[in-house]
Residue, then its C-alpha position, 0 to 999 in steps of 0.5 A: x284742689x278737688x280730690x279723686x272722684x272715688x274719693x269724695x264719694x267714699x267721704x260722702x258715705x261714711x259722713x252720712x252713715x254717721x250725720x242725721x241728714x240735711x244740716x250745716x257741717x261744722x269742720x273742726x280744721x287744725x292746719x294739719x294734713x289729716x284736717x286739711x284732707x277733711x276740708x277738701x274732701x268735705x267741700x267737694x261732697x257737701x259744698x254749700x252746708x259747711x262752716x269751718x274752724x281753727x282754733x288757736x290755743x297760744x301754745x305755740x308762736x306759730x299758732x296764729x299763723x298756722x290759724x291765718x294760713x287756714x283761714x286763707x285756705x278757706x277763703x280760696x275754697x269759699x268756705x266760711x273760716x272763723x279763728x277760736x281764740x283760747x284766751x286763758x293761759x293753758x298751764x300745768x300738768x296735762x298740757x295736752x288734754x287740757x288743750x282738748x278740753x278748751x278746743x272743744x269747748x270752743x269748738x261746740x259752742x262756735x258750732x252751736x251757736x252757728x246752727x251746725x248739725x254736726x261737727x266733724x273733726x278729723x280722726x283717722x284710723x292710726x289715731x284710733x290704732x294708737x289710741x288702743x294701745x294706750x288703753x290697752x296699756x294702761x288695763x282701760x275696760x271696754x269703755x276704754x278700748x272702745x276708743x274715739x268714737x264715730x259719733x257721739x252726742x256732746x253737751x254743752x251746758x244745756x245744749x247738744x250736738x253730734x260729733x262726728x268722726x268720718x275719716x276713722x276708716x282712713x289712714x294717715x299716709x292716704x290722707x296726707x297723700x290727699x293733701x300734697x296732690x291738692x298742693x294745698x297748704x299745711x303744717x307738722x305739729x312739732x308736738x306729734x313727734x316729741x317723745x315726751x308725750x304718751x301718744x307720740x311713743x306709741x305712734x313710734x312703736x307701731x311704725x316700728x312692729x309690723x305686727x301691729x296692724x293699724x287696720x285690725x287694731x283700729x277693729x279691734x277698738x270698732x268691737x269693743x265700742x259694740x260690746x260697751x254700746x250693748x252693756x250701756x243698753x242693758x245697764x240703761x233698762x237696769x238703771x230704770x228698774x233699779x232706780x229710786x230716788x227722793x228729794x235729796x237722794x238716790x239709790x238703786x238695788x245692786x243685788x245680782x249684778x254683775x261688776x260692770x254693770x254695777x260700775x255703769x248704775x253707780x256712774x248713773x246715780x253720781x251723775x243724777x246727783x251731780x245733775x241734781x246739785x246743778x240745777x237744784x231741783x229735788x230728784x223727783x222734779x228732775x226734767x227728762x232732760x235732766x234725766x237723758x244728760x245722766x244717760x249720756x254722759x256714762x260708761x263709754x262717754x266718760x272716756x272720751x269725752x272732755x270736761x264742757x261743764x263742771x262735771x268731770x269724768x270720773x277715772x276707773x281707778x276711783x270708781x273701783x276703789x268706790x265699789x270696793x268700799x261699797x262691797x264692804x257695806x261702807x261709805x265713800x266720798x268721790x267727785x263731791x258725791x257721798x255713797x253708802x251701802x245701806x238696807x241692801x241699797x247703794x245710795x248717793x247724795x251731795x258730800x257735806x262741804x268740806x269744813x275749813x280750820 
């Protein structure tokens, strides 16, 4: 089941472009053919530093099964295998992304709690393809259009860890070509072609124009992650030369930025107090951890990342109406967070609780 040399070895290079160094790899494994290549892929390139994982959200009656094939899988290729198992019911609007939300959740903390360096999950350039055009779409920003990104740092509640996406420079077919050659098992998730979701209409239609190039798209998302990387650079040192903050408050000077900058500082300020209401600290005693959670979970982040704590991510569409009321010298309210435009500052603290009649 050992893919071609060539193979492994450009595995090998793109997962340490992206990995820190030496340390367990967690391999986040559906079942799929994308998931299945990973695995084989890793275990030729980093065999005795793996663990892997597949995990059952109940969606499906096929599931456990799908799961159990993993696992056997796993115990030919002498990889250790452990099934996540959601146990809450997922229902409701959103199915999809509130999949997302519980497999990653459980997948950093069965990761983490493994002593993993890294989780790798298995992301391909069509992924990346279609993802842009969904954005793109929908008028995301540079955040938006930035995609999945190659690597990321994830909390989960106070503890963090680097995911990774090391197949995003392959395609779909070849990936799919490298687990057929293995003869090893897999499955097609029904839901991957049914018209009913965003995704799967967007798949079609890039099959189906051949102007649209998976590998320029997917580059094209690669520029835009460089231009959101170097604009959260630039609000980070604005947001430490801005900043103020007392026991029950924070603020900053929005005088001569420019709109995307603002969007970044103000995502910075609701986050402190989100933060700060957290762990019930004034601002002033805020630990540095504390501190580097605000800065990492901003702007690019946002996008992508799921919901691990109580802390959502914000969508575009109400940050610009915050702006807009901010603009104007008045006062909103978004995410449990009150902001106003006071003084020549933009200043945030916790929303009074809602009364109740």
């Amino acid at each position: 089941m050992t893919p071609p040399a060539e193979q492994i070895a450009r595995f090998r290079r793109d997962l340490e472009a992206l990995t820190p160094g030496p340390g367990a790899l967690a391999l986040a494994v559906s079942g799929g053919a994308d998931s299945i290549a990973m695995l084989l892929l890793a275990r030729a390139a980093v065999s005795g530093r793996l663990c892997a994982a597949t995990v059952n959200h109940g969606l499906r009656a096929a599931a456990a099964d799908e799961a159990a094939m993993v696992a056997e899988l796993c115990r030919d290729l002498a990889v250790p295998h452990t099934i996540l198992t959601v146990e809450k019911p997922i229902e409701g609007a959103s199915i999809q992304a509130r999949a997302r939300d519980a497999r990653y959740a459980k997948l950093l903390q069965w990761a983490l709690d493994a002593g993993a360096g890294a989780l790798a999950t298995a992301h391909h350039a069509d992924d990346q393809a279609e993802t842009f055009l969904m954005r793109a779409a929908r008028g995301s920003g540079t955040p938006g259009l930035a995609g999945i990104r190659a690597r990321r740092l994830a909390t989960w509640f106070d503890r963090e860890l680097l995911i990774v996406r090391p197949l995003l420079k392959w395609r779909r077919d070849e990936l799919r070509a490298i687990a057929e050659a293995a003869k090893a098992p897999f499955v097609d998730d029904p839901s991957n072609t049914d018209p009913a979701y965003d995704r799967t209409r967007f798949r079609e239609l890039i099959a189906h124009s051949p102007e649209l190039d998976v590998p320029a798209l997917a580059a094209s998302a690669a520029h835009a992650a460089e231009a959101e990387h170097a604009l959260m650079e630039i609000a980070s040192h604005e947001w430490l030369l801005r900043r103020r903050w007392d026991l029950r408050e924070v603020a900053f000077d929005p005088v001569g930025l420019s709109r995307g900058l603002l969007r970044r500082l103000t995502q910075f300020a609701i986050d402190a107090v989100r933060t700060r209401e957290k762990e019930e600290q004034p601002f002033d005693k805020l630990s540095a951890n504390g501190e580097s959670v605000v800065l990492s979970t901003v702007g690019a982040e946002l996008v992508e990342a799921p919901s691990f704590s109580e802390r959502a991510p914000l969508r575009g569409e109400s940050l610009d109406r915050l702006l807009a009321t901010l603009d104007a010298g008045g006062t909103g309210t978004i995410a449990g967070v009150k902001a106003s435009a006071r003084h020549a500052e933009w200043r945030f603290s916790a929303a009074p609780p809602r009364r109740s009649h």
